[in-house]
N, C-alpha and C positions, 0 to 999 in steps of 0.2 A: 855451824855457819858455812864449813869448806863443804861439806856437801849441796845445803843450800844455791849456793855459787855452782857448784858442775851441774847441777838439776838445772840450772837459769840456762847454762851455756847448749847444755841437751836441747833445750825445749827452743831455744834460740837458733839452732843446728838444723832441727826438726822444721820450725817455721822458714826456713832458706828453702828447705827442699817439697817443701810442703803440695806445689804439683806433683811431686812424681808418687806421694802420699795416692794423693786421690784418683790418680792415675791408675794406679795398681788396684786400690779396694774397689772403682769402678769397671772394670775389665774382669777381675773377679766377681763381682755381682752379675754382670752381664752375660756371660760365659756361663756360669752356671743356671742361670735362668733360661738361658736356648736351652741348657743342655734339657733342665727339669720338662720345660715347656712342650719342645719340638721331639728330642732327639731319645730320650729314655721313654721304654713303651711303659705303659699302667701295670703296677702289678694288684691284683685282686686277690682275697683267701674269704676262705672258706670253712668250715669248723661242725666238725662235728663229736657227739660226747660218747665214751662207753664206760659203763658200770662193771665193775670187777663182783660180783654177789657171792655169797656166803660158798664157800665150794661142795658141792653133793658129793664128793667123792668120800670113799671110806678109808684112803689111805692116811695114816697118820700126818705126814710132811702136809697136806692142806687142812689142817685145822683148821675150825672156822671162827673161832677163840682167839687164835692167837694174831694180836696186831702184826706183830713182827713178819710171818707168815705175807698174810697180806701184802704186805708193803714189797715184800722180796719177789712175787707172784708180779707185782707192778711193775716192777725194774726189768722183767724177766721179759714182758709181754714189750714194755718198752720198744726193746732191741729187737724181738722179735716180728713187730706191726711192721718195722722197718728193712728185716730181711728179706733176700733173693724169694723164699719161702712162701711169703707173700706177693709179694710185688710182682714177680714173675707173672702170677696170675693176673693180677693186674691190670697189667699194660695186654697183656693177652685177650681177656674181657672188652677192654672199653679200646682196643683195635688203637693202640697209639702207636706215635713213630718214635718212642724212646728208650735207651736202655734200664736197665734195675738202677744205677748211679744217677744219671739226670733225674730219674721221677723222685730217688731217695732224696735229691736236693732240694726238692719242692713239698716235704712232708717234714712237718714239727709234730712231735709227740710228746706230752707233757703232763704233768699231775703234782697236785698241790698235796703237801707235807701230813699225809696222817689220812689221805683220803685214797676213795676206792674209785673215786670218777677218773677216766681218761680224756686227755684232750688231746683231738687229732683234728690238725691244721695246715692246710694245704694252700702256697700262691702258685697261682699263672695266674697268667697276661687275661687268660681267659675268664669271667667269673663262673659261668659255666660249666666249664673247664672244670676251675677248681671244685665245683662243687662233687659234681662228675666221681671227681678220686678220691675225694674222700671217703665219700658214701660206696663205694666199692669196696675200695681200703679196708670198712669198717666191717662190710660184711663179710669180706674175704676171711679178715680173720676171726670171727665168730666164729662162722664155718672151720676154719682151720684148727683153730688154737684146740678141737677136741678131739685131733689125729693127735697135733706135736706134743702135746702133755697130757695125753687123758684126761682132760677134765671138761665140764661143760661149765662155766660159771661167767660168761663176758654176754653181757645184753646192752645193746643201743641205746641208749636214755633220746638221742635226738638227731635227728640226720639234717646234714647241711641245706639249706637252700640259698636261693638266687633270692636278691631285691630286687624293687622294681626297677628301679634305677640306683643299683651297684656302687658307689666310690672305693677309687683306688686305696690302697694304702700307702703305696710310693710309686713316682717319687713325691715330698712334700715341697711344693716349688717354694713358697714363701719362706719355712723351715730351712731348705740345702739358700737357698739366696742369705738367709741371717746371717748364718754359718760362714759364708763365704765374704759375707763382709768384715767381719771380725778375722779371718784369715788373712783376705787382701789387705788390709789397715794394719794387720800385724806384717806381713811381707812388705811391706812397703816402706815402713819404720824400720825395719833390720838393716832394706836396702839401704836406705838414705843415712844410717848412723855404719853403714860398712863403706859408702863412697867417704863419707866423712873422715875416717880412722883411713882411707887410702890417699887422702888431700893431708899430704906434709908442708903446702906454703903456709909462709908467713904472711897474716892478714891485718895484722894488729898490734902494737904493744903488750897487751900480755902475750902473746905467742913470744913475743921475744924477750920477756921476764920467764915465762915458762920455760923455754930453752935453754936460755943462757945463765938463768939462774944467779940474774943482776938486777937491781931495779932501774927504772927507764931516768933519765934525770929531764930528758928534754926531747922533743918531737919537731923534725922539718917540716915544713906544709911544704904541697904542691905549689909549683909554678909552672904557669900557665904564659908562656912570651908572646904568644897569637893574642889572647886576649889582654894581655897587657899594652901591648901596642896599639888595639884599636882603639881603647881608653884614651891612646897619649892624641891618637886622629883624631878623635871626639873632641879633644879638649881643647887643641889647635884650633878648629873647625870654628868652638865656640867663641875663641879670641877674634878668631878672624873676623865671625858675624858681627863681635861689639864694636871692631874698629871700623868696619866699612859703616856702620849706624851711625858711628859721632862725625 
């Protein structure tokens, strides 16, 4: 029941300050919605696939048998697609104005659990762009990967292209606006129950059962002497009218 009662008095606290509620979740929705809209550029990616295949080589360590093998061959090339090594050549190739770090921020490389496929996945702003580095990326290190490890065993299953008309992937305006309403509406609620916990007057009788840790026996009303005396005018006024009428 005592908890009942402090949920009523919350939610009673909450309904007092309930502009600044909406206040906030609205300025939050808004604010992010320029931002989604106007202010953050598109970002586009791109993808394209490489096949790790059985390895020709006669050294033991690539067995073509062994899963385990494989999978470490994976991890290997991983970090590898991703080095100076690569990329150097790169941005060298396709004539960009960016270092091995920036380009490194704009490539994901990835592979699902027990498989030999590679996924190489590149945003910019550009979709073009992205497609651009990927398919470089891919063939760079085809070419490459049979210097730095001796082996020749990585073929392209698919190279990236352009749609006809492209959509971004972020930002998602409707998506960061959701978000941002459930944010604002929570900041707004924190605010209004921390003005609340900073308001120490007394409003009411239970504040001062609450405080003083007595119960109330009895309550003064207001008195109001302006409006009490225009009542007693009033009343004058009306005697006056009945006597001047007889």
């Amino acid at each position: 029941m005592e908890e009942t009662i402090h949920l009523k008095e919350v939610l009673l606290k909450l309904k007092k300050r309930l502009g600044l509620i909406v206040i906030f979740t609205t300025l939050a929705v808004i604010a992010t919605g320029v931002m989604s809209y106007f202010v953050l550029p598109p970002i586009y990616q791109a993808s394209t696939q490489l096949l790790v295949n059985k390895t020709q080589s006669e050294q033991p360590l690539y067995n073509p048998g062994e899963v385990q093998t494989n999978l470490q061959l994976i991890n290997s090339y991983n970090v590898i697609i991703k080095s100076p090594a690569i990329l150097d050549q790169v941005v060298e190739e396709l004539g960009m104005n960016l270092t091995v770090a920036e380009l490194n921020e704009k490539i994901t490389v990835s592979s699902e659990e027990d498989s030999q496929v590679l996924n190489l996945t590149v945003q910019d702003s550009d979709p073009q762009m992205a497609a651009n580095i990927a398919n470089e990326t891919a063939e760079v290190f085809q070419e490459k990967i049979v210097t730095l490890m001796n082996i020749d065993n990585v073929n392209i299953l698919s190279k990236a292209k352009v749609e006809e008309n492209p959509s971004p992937i972020k930002p998602k305006p409707l998506l960061n606006m959701a978000l941002a309403l459930v944010i604002g509406f929570m900041l707004g609620v924190g605010t209004a129950l921390f003005l609340e916990l900073l308001d120490n007057t007394i409003k009411s009788e239970q504040d001062i059962e609450r405080l003083l840790q007595v119960p109330v026996l009895g309550a003064v009303a207001a008195f109001d002497s302006k409006s009490k005396s225009r009542k007693k005018n009033k009343k004058k006024e009306a005697v006056r009218g009945g006597s001047y009428g007889s």
